[in-house]
TORKOL-4160 file (C-alpha; in steps of 0.2 Angstrom, whole numbers, padded with zeros to 4 digits, m for minus):
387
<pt num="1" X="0113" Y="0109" Z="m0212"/>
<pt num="2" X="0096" Y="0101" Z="m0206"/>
<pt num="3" X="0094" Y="0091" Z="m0222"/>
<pt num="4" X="0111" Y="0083" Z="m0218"/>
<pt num="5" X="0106" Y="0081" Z="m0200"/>
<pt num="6" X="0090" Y="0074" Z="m0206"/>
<pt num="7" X="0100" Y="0063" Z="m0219"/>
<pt num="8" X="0113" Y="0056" Z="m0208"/>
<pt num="9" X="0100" Y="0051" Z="m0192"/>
<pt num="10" X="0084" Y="0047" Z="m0199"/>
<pt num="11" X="0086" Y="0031" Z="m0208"/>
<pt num="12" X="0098" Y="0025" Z="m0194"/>
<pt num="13" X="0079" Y="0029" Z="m0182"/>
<pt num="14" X="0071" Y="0017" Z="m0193"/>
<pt num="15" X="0085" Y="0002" Z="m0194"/>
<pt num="16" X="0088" Y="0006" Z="m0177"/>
<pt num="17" X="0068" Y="0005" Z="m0172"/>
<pt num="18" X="0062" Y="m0007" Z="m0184"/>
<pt num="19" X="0075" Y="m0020" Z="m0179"/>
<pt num="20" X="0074" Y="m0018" Z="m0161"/>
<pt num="21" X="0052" Y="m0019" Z="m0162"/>
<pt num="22" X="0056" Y="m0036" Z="m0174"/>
<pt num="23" X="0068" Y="m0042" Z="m0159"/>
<pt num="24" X="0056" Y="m0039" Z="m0145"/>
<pt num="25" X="0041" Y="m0047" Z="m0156"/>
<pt num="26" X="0052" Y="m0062" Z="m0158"/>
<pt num="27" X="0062" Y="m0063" Z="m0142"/>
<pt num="28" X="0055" Y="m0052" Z="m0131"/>
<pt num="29" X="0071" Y="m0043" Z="m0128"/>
<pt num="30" X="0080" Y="m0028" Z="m0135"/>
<pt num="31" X="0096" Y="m0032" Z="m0142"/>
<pt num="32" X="0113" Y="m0025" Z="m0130"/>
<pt num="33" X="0122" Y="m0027" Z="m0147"/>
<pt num="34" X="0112" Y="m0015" Z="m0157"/>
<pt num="35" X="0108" Y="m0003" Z="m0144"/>
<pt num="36" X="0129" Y="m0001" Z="m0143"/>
<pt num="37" X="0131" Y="0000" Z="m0162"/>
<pt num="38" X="0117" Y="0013" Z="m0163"/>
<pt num="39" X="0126" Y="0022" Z="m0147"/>
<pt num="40" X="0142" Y="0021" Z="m0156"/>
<pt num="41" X="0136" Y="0027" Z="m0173"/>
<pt num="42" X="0125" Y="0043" Z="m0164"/>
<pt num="43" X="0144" Y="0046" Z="m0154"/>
<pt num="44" X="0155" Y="0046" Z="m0170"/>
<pt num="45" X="0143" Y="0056" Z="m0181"/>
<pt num="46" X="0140" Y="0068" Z="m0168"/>
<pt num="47" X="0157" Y="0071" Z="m0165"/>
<pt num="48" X="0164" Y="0074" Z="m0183"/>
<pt num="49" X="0151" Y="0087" Z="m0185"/>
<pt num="50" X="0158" Y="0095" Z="m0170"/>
<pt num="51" X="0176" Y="0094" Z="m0179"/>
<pt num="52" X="0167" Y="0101" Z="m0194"/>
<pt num="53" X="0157" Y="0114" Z="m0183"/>
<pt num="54" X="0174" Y="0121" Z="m0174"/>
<pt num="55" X="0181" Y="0120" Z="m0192"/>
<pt num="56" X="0168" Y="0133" Z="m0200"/>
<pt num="57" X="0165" Y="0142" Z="m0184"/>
<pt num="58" X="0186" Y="0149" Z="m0185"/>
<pt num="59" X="0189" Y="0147" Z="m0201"/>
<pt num="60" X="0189" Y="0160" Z="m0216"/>
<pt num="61" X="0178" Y="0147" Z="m0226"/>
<pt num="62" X="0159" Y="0151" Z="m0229"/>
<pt num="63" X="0155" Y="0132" Z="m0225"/>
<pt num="64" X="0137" Y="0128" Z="m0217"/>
<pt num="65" X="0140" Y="0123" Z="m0198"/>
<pt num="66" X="0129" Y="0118" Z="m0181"/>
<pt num="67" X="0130" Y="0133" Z="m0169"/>
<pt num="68" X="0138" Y="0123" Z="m0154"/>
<pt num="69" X="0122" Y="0128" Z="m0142"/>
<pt num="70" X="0113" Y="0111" Z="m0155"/>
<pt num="71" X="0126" Y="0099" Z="m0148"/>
<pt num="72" X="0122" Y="0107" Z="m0128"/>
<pt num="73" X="0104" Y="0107" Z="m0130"/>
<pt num="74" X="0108" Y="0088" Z="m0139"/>
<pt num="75" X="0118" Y="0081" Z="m0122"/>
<pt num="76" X="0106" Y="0089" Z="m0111"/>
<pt num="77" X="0091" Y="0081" Z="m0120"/>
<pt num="78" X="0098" Y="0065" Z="m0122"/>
<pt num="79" X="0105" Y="0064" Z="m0103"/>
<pt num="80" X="0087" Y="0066" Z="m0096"/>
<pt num="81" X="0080" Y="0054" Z="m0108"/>
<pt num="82" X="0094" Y="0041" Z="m0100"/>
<pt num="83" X="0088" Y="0044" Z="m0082"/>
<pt num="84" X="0069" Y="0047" Z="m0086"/>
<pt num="85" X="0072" Y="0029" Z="m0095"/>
<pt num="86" X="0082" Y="0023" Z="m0078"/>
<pt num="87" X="0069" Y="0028" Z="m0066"/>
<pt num="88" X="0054" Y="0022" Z="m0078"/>
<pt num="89" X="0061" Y="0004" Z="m0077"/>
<pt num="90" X="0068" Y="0007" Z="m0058"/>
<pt num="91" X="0049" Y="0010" Z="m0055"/>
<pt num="92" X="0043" Y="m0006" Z="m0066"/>
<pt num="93" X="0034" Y="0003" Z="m0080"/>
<pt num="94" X="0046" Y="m0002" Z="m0093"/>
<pt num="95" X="0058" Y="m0017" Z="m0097"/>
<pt num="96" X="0079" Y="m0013" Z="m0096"/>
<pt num="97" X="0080" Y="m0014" Z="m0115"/>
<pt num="98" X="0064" Y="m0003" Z="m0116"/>
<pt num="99" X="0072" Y="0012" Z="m0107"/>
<pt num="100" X="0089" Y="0012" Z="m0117"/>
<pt num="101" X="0081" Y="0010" Z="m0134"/>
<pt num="102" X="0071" Y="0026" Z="m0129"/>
<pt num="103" X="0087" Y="0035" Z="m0123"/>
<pt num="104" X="0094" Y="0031" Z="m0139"/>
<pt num="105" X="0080" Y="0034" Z="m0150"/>
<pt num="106" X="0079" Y="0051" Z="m0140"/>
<pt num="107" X="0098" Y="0053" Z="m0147"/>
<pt num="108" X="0096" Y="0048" Z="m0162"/>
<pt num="109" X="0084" Y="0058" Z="m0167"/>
<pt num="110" X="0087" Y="0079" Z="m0174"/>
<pt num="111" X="0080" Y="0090" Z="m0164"/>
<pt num="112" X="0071" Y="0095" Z="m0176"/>
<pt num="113" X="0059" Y="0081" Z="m0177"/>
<pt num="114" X="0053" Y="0093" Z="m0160"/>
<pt num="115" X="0050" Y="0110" Z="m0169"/>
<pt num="116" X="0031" Y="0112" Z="m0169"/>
<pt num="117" X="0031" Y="0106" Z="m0150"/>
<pt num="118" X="0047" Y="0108" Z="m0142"/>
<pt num="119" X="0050" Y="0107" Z="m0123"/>
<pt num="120" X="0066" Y="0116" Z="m0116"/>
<pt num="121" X="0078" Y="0104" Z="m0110"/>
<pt num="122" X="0070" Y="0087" Z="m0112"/>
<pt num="123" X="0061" Y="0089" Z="m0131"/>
<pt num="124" X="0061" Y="0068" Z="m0130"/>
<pt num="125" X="0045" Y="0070" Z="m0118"/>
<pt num="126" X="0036" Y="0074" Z="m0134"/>
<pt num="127" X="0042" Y="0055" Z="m0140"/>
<pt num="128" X="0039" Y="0048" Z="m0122"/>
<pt num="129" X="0021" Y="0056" Z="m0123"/>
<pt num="130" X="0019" Y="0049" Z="m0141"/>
<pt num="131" X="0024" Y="0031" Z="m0137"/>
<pt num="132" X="0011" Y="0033" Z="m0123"/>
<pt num="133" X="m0003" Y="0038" Z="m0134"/>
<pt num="134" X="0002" Y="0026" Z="m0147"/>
<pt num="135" X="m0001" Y="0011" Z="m0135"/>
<pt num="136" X="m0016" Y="0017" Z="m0126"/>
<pt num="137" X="m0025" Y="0018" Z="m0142"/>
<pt num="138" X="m0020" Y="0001" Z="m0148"/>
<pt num="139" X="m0026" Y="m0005" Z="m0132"/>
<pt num="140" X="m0042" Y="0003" Z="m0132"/>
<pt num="141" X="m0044" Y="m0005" Z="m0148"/>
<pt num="142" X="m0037" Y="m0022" Z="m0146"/>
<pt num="143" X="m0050" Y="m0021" Z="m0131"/>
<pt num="144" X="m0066" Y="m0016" Z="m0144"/>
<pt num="145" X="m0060" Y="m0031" Z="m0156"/>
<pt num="146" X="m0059" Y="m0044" Z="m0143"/>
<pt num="147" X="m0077" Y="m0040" Z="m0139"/>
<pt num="148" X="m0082" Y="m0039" Z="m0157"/>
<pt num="149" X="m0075" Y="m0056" Z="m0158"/>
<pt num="150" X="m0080" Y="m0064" Z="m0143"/>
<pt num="151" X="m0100" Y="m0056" Z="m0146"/>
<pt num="152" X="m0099" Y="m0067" Z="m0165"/>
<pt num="153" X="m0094" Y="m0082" Z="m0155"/>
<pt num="154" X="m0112" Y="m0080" Z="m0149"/>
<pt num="155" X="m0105" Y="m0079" Z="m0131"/>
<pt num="156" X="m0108" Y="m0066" Z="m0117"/>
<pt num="157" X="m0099" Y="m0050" Z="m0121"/>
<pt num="158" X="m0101" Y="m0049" Z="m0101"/>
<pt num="159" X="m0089" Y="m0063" Z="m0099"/>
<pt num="160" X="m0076" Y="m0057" Z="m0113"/>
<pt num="161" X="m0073" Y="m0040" Z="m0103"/>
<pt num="162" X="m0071" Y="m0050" Z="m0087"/>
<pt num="163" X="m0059" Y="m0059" Z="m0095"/>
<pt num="164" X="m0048" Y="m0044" Z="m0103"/>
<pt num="165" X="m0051" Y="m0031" Z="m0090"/>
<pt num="166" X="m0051" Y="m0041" Z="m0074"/>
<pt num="167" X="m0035" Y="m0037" Z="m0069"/>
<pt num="168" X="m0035" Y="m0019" Z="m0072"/>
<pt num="169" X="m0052" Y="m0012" Z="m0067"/>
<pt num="170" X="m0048" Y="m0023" Z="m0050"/>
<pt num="171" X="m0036" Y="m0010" Z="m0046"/>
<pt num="172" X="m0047" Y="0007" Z="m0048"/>
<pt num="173" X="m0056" Y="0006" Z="m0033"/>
<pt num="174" X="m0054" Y="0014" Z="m0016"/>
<pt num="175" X="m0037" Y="0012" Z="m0015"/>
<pt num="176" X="m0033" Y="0021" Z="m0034"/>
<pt num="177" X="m0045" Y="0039" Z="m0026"/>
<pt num="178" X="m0036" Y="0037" Z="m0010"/>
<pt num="179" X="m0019" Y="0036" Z="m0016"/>
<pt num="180" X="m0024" Y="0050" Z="m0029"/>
<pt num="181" X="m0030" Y="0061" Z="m0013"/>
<pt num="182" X="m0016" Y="0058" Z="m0002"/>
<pt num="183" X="m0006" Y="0064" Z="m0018"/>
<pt num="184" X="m0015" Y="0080" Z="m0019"/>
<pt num="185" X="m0013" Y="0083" Z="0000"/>
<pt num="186" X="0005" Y="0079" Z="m0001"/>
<pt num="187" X="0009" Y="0091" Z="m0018"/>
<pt num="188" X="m0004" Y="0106" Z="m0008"/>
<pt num="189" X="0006" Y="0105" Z="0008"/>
<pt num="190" X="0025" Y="0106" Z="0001"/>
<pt num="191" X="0016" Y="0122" Z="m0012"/>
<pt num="192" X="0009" Y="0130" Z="0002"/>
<pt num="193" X="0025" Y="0130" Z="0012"/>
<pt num="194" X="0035" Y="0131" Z="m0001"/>
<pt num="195" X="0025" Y="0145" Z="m0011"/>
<pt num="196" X="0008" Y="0152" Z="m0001"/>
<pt num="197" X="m0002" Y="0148" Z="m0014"/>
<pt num="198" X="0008" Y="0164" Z="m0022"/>
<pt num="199" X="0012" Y="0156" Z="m0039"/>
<pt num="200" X="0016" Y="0172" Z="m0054"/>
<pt num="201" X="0013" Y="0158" Z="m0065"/>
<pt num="202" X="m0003" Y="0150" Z="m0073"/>
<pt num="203" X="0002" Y="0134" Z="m0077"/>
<pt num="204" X="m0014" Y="0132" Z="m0086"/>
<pt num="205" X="m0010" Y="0144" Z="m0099"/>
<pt num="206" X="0006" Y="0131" Z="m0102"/>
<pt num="207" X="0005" Y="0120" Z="m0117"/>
<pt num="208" X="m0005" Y="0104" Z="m0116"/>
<pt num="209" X="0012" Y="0094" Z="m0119"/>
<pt num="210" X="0021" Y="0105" Z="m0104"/>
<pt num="211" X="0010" Y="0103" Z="m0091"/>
<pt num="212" X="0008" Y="0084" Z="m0094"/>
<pt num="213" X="0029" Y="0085" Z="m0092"/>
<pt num="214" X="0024" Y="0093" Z="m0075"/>
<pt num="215" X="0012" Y="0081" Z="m0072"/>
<pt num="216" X="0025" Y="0066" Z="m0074"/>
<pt num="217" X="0039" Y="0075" Z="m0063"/>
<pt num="218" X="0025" Y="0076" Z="m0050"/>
<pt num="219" X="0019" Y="0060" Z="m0054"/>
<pt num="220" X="0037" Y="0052" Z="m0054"/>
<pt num="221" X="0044" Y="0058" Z="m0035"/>
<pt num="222" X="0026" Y="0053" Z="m0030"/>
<pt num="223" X="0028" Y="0035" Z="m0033"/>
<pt num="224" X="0043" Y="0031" Z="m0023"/>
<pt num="225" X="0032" Y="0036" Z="m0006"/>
<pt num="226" X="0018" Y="0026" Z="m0013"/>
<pt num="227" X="0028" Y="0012" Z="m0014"/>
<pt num="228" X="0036" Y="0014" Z="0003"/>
<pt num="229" X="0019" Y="0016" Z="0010"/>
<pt num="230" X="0015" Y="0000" Z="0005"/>
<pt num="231" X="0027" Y="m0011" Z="0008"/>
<pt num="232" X="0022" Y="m0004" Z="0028"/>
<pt num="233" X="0006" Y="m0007" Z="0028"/>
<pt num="234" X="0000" Y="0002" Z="0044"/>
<pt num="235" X="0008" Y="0016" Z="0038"/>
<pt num="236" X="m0001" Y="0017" Z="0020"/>
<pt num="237" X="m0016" Y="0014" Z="0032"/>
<pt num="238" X="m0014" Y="0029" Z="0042"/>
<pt num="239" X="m0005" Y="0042" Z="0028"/>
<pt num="240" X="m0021" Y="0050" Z="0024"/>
<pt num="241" X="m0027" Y="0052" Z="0042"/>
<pt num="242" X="m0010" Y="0059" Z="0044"/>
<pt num="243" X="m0010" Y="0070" Z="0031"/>
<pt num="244" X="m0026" Y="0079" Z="0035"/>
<pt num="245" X="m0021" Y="0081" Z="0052"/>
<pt num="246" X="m0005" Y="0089" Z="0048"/>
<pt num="247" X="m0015" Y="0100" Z="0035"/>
<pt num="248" X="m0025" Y="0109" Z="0050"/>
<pt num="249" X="m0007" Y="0109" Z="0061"/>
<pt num="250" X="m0002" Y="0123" Z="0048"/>
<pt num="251" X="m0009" Y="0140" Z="0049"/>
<pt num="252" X="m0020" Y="0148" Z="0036"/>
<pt num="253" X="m0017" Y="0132" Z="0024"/>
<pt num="254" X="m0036" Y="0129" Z="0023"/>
<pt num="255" X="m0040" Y="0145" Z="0021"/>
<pt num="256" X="m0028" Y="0146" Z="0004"/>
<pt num="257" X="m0036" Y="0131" Z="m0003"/>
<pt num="258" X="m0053" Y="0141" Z="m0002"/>
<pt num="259" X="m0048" Y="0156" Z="m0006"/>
<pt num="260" X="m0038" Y="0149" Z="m0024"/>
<pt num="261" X="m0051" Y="0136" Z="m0027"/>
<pt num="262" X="m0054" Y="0139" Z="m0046"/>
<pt num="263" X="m0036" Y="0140" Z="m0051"/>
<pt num="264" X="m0030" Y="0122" Z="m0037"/>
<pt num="265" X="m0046" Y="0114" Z="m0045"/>
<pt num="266" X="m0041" Y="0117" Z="m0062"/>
<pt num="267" X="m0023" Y="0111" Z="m0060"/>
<pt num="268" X="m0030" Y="0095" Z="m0049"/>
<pt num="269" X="m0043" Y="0093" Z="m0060"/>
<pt num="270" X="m0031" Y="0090" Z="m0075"/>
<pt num="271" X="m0020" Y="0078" Z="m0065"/>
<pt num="272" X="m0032" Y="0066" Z="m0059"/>
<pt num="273" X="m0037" Y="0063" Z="m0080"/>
<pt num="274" X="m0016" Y="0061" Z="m0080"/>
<pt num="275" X="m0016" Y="0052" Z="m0066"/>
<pt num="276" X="m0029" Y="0038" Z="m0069"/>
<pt num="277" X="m0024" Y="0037" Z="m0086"/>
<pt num="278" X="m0003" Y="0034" Z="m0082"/>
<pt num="279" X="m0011" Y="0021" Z="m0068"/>
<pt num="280" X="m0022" Y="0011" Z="m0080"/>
<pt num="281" X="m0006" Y="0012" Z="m0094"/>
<pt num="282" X="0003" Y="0008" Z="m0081"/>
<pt num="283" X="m0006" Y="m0007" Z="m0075"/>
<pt num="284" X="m0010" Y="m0015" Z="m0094"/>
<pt num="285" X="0010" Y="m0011" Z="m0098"/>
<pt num="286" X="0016" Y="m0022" Z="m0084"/>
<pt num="287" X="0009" Y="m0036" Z="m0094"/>
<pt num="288" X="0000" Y="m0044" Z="m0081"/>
<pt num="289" X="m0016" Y="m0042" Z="m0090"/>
<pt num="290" X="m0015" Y="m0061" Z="m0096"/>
<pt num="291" X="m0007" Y="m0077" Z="m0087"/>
<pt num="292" X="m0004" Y="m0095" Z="m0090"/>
<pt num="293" X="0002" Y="m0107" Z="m0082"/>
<pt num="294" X="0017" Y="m0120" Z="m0084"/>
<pt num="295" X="0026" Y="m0133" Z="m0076"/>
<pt num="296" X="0040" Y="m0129" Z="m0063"/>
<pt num="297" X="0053" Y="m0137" Z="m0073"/>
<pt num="298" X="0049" Y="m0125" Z="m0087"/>
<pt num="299" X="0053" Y="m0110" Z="m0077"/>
<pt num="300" X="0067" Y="m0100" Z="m0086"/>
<pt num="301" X="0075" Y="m0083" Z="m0085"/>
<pt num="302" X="0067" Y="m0066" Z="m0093"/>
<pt num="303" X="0048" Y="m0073" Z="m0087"/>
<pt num="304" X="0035" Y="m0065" Z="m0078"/>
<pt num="305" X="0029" Y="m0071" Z="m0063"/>
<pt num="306" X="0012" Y="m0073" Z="m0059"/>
<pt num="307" X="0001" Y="m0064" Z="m0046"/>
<pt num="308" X="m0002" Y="m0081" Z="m0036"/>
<pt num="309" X="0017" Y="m0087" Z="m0037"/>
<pt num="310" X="0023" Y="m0069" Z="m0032"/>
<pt num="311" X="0011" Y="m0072" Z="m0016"/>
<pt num="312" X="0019" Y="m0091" Z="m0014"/>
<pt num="313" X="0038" Y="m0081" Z="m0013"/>
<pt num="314" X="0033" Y="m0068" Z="m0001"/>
<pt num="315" X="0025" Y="m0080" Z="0013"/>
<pt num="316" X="0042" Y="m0087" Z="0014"/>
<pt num="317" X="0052" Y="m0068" Z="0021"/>
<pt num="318" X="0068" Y="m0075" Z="0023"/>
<pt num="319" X="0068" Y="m0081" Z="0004"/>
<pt num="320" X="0057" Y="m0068" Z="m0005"/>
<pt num="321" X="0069" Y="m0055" Z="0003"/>
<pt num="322" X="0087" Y="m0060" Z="0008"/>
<pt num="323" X="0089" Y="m0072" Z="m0007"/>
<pt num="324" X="0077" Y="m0067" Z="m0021"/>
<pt num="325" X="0081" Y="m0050" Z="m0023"/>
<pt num="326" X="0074" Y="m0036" Z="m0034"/>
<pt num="327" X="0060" Y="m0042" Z="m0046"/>
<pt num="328" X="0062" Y="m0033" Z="m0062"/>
<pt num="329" X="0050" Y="m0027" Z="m0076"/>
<pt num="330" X="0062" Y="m0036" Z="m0089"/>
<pt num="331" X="0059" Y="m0054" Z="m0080"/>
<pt num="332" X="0069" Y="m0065" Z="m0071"/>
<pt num="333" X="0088" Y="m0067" Z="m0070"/>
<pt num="334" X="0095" Y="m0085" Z="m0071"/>
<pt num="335" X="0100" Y="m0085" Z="m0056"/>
<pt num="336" X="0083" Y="m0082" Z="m0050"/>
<pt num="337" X="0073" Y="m0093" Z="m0060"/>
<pt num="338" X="0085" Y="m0107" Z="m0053"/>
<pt num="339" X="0083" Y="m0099" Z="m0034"/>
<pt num="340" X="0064" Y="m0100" Z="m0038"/>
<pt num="341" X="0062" Y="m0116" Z="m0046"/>
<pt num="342" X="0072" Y="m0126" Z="m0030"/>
<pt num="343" X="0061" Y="m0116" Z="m0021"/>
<pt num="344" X="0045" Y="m0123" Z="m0027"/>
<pt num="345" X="0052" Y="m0140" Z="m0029"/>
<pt num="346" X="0055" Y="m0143" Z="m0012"/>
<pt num="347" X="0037" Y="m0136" Z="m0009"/>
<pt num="348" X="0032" Y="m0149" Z="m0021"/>
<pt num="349" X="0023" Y="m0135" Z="m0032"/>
<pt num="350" X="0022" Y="m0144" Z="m0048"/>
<pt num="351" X="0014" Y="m0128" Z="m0059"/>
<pt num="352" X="0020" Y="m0111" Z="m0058"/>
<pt num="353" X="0010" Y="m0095" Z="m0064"/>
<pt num="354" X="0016" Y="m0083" Z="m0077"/>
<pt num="355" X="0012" Y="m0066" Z="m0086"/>
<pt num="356" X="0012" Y="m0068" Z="m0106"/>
<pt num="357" X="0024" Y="m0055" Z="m0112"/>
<pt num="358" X="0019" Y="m0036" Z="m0119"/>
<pt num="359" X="0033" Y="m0030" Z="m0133"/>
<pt num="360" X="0034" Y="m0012" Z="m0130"/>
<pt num="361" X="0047" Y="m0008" Z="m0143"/>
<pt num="362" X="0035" Y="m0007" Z="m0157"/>
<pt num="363" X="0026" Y="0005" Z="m0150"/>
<pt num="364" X="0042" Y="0017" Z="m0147"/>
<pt num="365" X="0047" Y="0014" Z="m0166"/>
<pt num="366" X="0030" Y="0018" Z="m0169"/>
<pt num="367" X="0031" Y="0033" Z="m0157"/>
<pt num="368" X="0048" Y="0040" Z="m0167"/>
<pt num="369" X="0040" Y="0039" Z="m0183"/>
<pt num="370" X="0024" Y="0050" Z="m0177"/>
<pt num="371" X="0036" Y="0062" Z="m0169"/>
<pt num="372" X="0045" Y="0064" Z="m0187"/>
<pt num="373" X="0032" Y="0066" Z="m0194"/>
<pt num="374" X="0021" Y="0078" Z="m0184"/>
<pt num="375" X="0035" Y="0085" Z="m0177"/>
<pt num="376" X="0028" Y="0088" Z="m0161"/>
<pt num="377" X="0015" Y="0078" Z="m0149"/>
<pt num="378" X="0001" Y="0068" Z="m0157"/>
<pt num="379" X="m0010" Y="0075" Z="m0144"/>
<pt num="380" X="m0007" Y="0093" Z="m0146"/>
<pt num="381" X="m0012" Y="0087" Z="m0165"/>
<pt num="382" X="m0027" Y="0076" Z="m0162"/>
<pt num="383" X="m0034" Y="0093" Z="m0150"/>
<pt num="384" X="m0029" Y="0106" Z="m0166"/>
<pt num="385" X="m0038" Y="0095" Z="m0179"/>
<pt num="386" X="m0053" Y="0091" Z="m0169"/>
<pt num="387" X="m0053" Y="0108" Z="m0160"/>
């Protein structure tokens, strides 16, 4: 029955994938139509084998069926791979047609694609976590080949990684420790009320792709704070201040910090790596790592706007937040490019700033033909062959 399951999903993974990365490269969207016809196809399919499942299941027939606990585990997996997809483009890591075309990849694909590195419940981490390390290691060396390029030019290598990496390593200064360190104090508090440092479990004997799914749960209820915080500025001023203080108003919570220390290191230890490297994928993902600029007139819907025009809107409160609205990783609406483009006209601001566009697609098609083929996390892989 896996061979027919296999048969039936697996070419549709790559038709779907490869046409949706071509699209993105091209257009810099995701298709709605193919997403639908891919959602459609996985529905119909899924549901005849059910028919055929019931079918073998009470009948006197000797036919090969799915054991109905596949199709749970299938709707349980692909529903949290729909809201992990949601709260990943709420939070503006990824573009609207991003997130569905991992939902249905994450749908799409048998579960046994996870078999050597399944997670209970949401398998599709293991993809997330591919896509991830996919992109990360194209980066590192697209960053490598810029240098190579820029040093043959004759030119300063100096001046090439100001260029590329100017604005991401802005953003890892005091500001990226502190929020890390208010993020520890804020997970040590609600474990110590919650727990008293009494945990059965050690979460460092978890495999290495389960405690990075712990890591982005943490990670994930984390940022809505963060972003609170800083849209009320005296308050992210005084959150840490705050924080300590409330640590010394609860009794004996010092003390289990010292008396745990090797285990609360160890666990911290491994989520500040997770947590500067989600910041900086973060950062280089929200495609703001290279700008041009163009005329007002040429302002149109799905772009990026700029560092210095997002600073133009917000002087102006009234427009930035009664008549603007929710700025979206996928770019702007119509009727905001038209809002925004009045906008600058009656400023008489003749040039607008953009970000240039970062497909993200191919890197999910890529992503779902690793996990096929590993079938498990490239990172559990890369630390058995080189362990």
């Amino acid at each position: 029955m896996n061979t027919l399951i296999n048969f039936l999903f697996l070419p549709v993974v790559l038709i779907v994938g490869f046409l949706a990365a071509l699209s993105d490269i091209k257009t810099g969207k995701v298709r709605n139509s193919l997403i639908k016809k891919g959602f459609l196809y996985g529905l119909v399919v899924y549901f005849l084998l059910f028919i055929w499942s019931l079918i073998g299941r009470y009948s006197q027939s000797s036919i090969a069926y799915l054991n109905f606990g596949y199709f749970e585990d299938l709707a349980i997996n692909a529903v949290i791979a729909l809201a992990a997809g949601i709260v990943l483009w709420k939070m503006d890591f990824w573009a609207a047609g991003d997130a569905k075309l991992f939902a249905l990849l994450s749908f799409l694909l048998p579960l046994t694609a996870y078999s050597r590195d399944r997670i209970i419940y949401f398998p599709s981490f293991v993809l997330l976590l591919n896509i991830y390390t996919i992109c990360l290691f194209y980066l590192i060396f697209a960053g490598v080949f810029k240098l190579k390029l820029k040093a043959e030019d004759g030119k300063k290598i100096g001046g090439k990684i100001s260029e590329f990496w100017k604005n991401i390593i802005k953003r890892f200064r005091l500001g990226t420790v502190l929020d890390f360190i208010n993020l520890v104090l804020i997970y040590a508090i609600i474990f110590f009320v919650v727990f008293g440092f009494k945990l059965k479990v050690n979460f460092l004997q978890f495999s290495l792709s389960s405690q990075l799914l712990v890591y982005l749960a943490l990670f994930l209820i984390y940022q809505p704070l963060i972003k609170f915080l800083k849209k009320r500025q005296k308050l992210n001023i005084l959150a840490f201040p705050l924080l300590v203080a409330l640590t010394f108003l609860i009794p004996g919570f010092w003390q289990g910090i010292f008396s745990r220390a090797n285990p609360f290191i160890g666990f911290f230890g491994r989520f500040f790596i997770f947590f500067i490297v989600l910041r900086l994928a973060s950062n280089i993902l929200s495609r703001q790592t290279d700008s041009k600029k163009i005329k007002t007139e040429e302002l149109a819907a799905n772009m990026l706007l700029g560092e210095q025009t997002l600073n133009l809107l917000k002087q102006d409160d009234d427009f930035s937040q009664n008549e603007l609205g929710e700025l979206y990783f996928d770019g702007l609406s119509p009727e905001q490019a038209e809002k925004i483009k009045n906008f600058l006209k009656n400023k008489k601001i003749e040039e607008v700033e953009i970000y240039k566009t970062f497909p993200f697609a191919p890197f999910i098609f890529v992503g779902a033909i690793i996990t096929c083929i590993l079938q498990g996390s490239l990172i559990n892989w890369l630390a058995h062959f080189l362990g």
